[in-house]
BALOBA-1460 file (C-alpha; in Angstrom, 3 decimals):
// residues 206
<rec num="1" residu="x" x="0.000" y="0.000" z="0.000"/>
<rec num="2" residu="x" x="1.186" y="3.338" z="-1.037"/>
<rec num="3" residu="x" x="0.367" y="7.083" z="-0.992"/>
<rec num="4" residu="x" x="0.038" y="8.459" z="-4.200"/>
<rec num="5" residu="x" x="1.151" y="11.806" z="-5.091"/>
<rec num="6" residu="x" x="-0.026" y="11.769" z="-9.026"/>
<rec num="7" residu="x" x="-2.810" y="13.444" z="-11.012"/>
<rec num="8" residu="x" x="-5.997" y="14.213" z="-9.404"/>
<rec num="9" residu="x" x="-4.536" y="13.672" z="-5.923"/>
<rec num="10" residu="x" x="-3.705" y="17.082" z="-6.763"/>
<rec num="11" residu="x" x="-7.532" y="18.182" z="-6.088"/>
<rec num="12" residu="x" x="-8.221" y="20.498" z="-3.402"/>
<rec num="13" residu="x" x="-6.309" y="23.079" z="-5.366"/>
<rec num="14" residu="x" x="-8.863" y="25.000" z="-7.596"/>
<rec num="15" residu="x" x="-6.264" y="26.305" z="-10.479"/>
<rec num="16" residu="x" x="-4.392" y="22.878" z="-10.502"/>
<rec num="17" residu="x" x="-8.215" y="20.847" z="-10.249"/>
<rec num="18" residu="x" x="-9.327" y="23.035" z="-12.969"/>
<rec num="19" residu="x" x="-6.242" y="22.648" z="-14.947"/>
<rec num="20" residu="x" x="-5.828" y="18.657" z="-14.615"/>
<rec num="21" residu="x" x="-9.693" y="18.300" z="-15.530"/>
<rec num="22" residu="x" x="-9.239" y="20.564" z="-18.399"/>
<rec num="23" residu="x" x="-5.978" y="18.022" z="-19.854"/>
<rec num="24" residu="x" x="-8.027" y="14.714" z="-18.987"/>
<rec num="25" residu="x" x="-10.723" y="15.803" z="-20.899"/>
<rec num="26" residu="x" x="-8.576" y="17.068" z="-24.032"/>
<rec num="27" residu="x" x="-7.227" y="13.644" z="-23.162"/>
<rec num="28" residu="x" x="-10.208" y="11.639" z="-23.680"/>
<rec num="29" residu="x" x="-11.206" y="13.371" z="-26.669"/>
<rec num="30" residu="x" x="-8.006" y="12.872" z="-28.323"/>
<rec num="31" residu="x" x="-8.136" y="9.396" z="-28.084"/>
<rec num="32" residu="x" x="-11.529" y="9.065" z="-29.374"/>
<rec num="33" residu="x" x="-11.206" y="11.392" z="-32.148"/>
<rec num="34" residu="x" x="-7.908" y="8.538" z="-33.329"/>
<rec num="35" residu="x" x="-10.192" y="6.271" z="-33.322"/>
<rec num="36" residu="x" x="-13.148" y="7.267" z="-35.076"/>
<rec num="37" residu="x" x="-10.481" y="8.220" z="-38.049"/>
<rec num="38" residu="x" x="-8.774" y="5.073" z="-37.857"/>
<rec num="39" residu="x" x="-12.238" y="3.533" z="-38.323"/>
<rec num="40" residu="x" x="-13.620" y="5.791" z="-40.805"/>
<rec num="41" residu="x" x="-15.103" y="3.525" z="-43.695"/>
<rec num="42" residu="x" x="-13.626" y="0.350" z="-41.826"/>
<rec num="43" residu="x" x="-16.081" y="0.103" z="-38.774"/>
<rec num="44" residu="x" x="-13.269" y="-1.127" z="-36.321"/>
<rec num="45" residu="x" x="-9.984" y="0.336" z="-36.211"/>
<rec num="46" residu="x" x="-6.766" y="-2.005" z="-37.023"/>
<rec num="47" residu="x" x="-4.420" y="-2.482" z="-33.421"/>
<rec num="48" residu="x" x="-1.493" y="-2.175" z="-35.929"/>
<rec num="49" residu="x" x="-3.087" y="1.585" z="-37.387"/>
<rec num="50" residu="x" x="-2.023" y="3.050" z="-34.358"/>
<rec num="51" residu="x" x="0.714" y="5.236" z="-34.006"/>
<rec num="52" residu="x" x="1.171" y="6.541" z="-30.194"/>
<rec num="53" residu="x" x="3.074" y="9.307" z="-31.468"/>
<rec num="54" residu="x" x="-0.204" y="10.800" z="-33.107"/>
<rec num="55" residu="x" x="-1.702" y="10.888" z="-29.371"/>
<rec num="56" residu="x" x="1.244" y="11.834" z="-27.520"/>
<rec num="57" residu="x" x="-0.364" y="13.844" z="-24.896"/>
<rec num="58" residu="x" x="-2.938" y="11.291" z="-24.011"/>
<rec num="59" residu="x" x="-0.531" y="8.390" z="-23.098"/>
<rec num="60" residu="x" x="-0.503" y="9.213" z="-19.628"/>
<rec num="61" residu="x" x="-4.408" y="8.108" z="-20.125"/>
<rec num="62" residu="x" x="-4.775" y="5.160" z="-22.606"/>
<rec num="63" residu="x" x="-4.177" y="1.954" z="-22.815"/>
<rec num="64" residu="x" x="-3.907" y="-1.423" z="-25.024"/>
<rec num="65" residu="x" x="-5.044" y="-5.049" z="-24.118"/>
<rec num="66" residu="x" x="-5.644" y="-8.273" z="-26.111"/>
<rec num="67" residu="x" x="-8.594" y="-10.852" z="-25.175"/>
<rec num="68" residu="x" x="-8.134" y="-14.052" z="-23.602"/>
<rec num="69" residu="x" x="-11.504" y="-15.602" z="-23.525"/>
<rec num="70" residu="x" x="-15.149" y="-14.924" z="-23.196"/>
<rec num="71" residu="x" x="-14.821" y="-11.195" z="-21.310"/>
<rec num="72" residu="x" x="-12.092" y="-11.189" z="-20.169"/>
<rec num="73" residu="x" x="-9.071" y="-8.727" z="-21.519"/>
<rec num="74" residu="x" x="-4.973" y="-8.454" z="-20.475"/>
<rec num="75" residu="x" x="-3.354" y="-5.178" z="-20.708"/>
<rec num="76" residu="x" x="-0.670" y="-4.907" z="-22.797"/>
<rec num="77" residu="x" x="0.249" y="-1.545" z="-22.853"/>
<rec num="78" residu="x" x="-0.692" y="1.464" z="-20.237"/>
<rec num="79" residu="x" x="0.239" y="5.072" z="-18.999"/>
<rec num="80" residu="x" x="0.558" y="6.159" z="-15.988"/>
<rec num="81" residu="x" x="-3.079" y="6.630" z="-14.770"/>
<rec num="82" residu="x" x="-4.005" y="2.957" z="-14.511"/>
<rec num="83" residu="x" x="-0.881" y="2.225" z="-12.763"/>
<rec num="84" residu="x" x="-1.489" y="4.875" z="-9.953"/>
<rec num="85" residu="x" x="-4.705" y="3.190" z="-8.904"/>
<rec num="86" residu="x" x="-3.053" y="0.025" z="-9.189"/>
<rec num="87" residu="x" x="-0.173" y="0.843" z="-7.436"/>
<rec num="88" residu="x" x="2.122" y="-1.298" z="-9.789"/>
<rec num="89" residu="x" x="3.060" y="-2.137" z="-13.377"/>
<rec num="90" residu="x" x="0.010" y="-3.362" z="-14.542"/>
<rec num="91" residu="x" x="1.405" y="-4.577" z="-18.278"/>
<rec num="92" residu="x" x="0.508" y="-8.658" z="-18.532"/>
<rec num="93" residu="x" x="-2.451" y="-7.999" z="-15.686"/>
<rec num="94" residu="x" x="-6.183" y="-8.645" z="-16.245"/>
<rec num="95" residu="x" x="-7.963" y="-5.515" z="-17.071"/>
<rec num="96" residu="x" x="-10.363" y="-6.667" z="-14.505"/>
<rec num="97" residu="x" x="-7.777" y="-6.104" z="-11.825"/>
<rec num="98" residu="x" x="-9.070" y="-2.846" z="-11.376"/>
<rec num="99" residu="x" x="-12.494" y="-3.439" z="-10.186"/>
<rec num="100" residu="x" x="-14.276" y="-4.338" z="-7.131"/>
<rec num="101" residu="x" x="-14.776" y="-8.855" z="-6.783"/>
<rec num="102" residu="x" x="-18.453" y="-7.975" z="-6.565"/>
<rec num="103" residu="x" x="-19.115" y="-6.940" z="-10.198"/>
<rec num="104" residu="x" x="-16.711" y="-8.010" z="-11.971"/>
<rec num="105" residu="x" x="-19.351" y="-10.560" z="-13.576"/>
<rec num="106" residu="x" x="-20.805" y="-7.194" z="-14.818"/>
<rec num="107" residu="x" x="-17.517" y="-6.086" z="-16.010"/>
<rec num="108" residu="x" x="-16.807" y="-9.454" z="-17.914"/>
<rec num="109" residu="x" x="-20.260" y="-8.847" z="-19.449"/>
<rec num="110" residu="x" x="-19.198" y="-5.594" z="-20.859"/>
<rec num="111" residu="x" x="-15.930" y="-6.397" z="-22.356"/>
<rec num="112" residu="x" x="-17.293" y="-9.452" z="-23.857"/>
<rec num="113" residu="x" x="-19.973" y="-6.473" z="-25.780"/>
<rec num="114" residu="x" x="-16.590" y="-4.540" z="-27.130"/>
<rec num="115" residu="x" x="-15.307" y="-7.870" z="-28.972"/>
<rec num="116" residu="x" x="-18.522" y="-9.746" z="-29.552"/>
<rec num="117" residu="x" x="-20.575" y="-7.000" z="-30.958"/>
<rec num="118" residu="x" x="-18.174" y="-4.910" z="-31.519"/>
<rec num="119" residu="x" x="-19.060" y="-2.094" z="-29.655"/>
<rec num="120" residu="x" x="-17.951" y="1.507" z="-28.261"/>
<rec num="121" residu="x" x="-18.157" y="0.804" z="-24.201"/>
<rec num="122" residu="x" x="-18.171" y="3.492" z="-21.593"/>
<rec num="123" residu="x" x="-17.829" y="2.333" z="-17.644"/>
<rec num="124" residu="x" x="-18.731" y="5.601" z="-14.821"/>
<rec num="125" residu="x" x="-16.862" y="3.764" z="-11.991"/>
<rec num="126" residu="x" x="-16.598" y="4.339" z="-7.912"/>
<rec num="127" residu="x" x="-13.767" y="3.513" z="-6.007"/>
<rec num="128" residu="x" x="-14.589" y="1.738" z="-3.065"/>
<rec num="129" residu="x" x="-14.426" y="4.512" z="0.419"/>
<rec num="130" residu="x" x="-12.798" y="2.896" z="3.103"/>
<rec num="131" residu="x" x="-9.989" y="4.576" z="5.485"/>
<rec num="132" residu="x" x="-7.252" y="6.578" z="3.410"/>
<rec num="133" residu="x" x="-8.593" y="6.110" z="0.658"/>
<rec num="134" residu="x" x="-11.390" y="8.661" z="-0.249"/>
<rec num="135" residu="x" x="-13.988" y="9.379" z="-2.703"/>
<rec num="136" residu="x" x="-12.599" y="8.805" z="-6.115"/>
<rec num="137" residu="x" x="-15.052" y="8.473" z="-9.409"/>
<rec num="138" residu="x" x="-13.628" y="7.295" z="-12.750"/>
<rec num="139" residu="x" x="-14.377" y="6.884" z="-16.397"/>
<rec num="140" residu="x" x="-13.331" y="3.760" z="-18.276"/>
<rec num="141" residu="x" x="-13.908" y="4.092" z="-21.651"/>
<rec num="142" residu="x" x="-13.162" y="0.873" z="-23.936"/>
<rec num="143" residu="x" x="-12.422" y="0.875" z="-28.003"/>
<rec num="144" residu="x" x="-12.595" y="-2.405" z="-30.058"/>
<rec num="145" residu="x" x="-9.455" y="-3.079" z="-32.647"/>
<rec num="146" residu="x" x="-8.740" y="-5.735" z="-35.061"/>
<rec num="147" residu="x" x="-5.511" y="-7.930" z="-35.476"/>
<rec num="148" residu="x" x="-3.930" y="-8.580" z="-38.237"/>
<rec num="149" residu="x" x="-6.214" y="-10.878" z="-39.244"/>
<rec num="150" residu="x" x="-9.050" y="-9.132" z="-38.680"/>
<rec num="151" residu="x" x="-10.602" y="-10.419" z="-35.384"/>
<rec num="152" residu="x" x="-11.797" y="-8.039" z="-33.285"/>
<rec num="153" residu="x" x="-9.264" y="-9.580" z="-30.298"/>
<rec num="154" residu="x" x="-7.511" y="-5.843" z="-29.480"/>
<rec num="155" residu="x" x="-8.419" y="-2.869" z="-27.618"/>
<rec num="156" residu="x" x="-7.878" y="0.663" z="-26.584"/>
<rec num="157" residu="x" x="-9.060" y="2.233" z="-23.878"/>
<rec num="158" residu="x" x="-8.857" y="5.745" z="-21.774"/>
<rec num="159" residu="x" x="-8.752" y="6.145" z="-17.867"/>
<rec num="160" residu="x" x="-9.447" y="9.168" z="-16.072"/>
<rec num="161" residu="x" x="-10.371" y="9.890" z="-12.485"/>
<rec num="162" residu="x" x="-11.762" y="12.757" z="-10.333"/>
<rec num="163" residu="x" x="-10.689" y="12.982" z="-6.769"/>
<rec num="164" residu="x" x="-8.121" y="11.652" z="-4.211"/>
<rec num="165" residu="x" x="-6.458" y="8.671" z="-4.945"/>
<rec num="166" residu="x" x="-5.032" y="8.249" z="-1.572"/>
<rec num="167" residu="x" x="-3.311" y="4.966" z="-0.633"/>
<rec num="168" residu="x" x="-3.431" y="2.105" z="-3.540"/>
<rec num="169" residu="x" x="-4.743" y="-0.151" z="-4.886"/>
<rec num="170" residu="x" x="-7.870" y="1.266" z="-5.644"/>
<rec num="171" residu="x" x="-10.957" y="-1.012" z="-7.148"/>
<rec num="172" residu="x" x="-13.882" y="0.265" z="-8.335"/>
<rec num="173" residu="x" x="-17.801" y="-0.947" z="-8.629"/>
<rec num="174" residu="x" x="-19.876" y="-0.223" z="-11.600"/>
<rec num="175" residu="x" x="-22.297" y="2.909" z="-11.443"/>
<rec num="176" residu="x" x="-23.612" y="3.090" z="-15.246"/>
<rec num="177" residu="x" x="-22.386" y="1.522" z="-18.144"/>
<rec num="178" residu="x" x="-23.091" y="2.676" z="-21.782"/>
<rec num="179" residu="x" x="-22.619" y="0.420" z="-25.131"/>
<rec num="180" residu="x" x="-22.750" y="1.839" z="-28.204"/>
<rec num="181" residu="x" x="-22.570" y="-0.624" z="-31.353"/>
<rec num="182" residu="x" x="-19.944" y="-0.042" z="-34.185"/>
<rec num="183" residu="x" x="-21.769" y="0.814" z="-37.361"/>
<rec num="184" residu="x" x="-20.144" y="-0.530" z="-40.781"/>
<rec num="185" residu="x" x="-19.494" y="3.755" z="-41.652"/>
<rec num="186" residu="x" x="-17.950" y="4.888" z="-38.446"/>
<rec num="187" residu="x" x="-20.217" y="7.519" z="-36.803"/>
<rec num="188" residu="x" x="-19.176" y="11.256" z="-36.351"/>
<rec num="189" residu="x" x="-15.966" y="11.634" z="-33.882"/>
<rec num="190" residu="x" x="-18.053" y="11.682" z="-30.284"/>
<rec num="191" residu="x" x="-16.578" y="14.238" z="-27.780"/>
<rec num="192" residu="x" x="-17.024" y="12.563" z="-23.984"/>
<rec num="193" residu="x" x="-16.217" y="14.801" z="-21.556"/>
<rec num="194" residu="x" x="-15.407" y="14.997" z="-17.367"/>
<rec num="195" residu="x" x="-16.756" y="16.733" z="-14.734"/>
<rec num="196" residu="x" x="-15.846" y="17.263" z="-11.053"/>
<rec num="197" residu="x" x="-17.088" y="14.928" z="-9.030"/>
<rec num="198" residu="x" x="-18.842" y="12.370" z="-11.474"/>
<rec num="199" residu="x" x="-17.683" y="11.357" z="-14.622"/>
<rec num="200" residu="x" x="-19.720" y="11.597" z="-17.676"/>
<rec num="201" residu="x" x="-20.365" y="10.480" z="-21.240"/>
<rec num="202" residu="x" x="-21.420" y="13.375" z="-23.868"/>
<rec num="203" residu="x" x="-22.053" y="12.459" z="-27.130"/>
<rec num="204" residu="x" x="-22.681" y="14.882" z="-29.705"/>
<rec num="205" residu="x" x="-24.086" y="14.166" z="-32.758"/>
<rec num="206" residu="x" x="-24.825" y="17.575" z="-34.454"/>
């Protein structure tokens, strides 16, 4: 267990909350915008398309795991915001590390909907209060990619949070969960965005 000194453990101070909300948001859209235009005209974007240098800024937030069976996904590749609620490296661990034993049956369920369907999926998460370790709400936020054969057995995700992270590991339980299907023309780029205190999904489709 560990004290964390790193991103939104910063809250408390207005300019730096304001600041830090303002970057995980520009964050998130980044790495939605990618890959909308990586799927444009393909449906699902190609794990191999991806060049981190085009999202540079948004490393610190996203991530890249493989399935290994029927809902359940390994990371591969993540920044640093998954590994301060883990409170280790968490490249070769089960995505499902991260939340709460309680629903992760829910969670399977949802990351079987990103390869099976495929679909968009977007988690508003709660870390569990307990002593030292404060309110904290997060936004999961999961992308399906093919391989090079064209199975839908990659993804990309974003992770942001809004509070204290306090001492780690954190886990999380489910508080809404939105899927939305990939059509065969990928839809216009959606914009999700973050607010203080609760994480949200906005979708705009003007």
């Amino acid at each position: 267990m560990g004290e964390i000194t790193w991103g939104c453990d910063m809250f408390g101070n207005p300019l730096l909350e304001t600041v830090l909300t303002q970057h995980q948001e520009r964050a998130v859209q980044a790495v939605d915008r990618y890959w909308h235009q990586l799927a444009a005209g393909r449906g699902v974007a190609k794990r191999s398309a991806i060049d981190p240098s085009v999202i540079q800024d948004a490393l610190e937030y996203a991530f890249v795991g493989e399935r290994l069976s029927e809902g359940h996904a390994r990371v591969r590749v993540a920044g640093g915001a998954l590994i301060a609620v883990a409170d280790m490296e968490v490249a070769g661990m089960p995505l499902a590390v991260m939340i709460a034993p309680k629903d992760r049956a829910k969670f399977t369920d949802r990351v079987a909907h990103v390869f099976d369907d495929p679909a968009i999926v977007t988690l508003g998460l709660t870390g569990d209060v307990k002593f030292g370790q404060p309110p904290l709400s997060a936004q999961l936020r999961l992308y399906p990619l093919t391989d090079d054969q064209g199975r839908v057995t990659r993804m990309m995700g974003t992770f942001v949070t809004v509070g204290r992270i306090g001492s780690s590991p954190r886990r999380f339980t489910i508080e809404d969960a939105q899927t939305e299907p990939v059509r065969e023309t990928a839809p216009q780029a959606s914009r999700p965005g973050i607010s203080r205190g609760h994480l949200r999904l906005v979708v705009s489709n003007a």
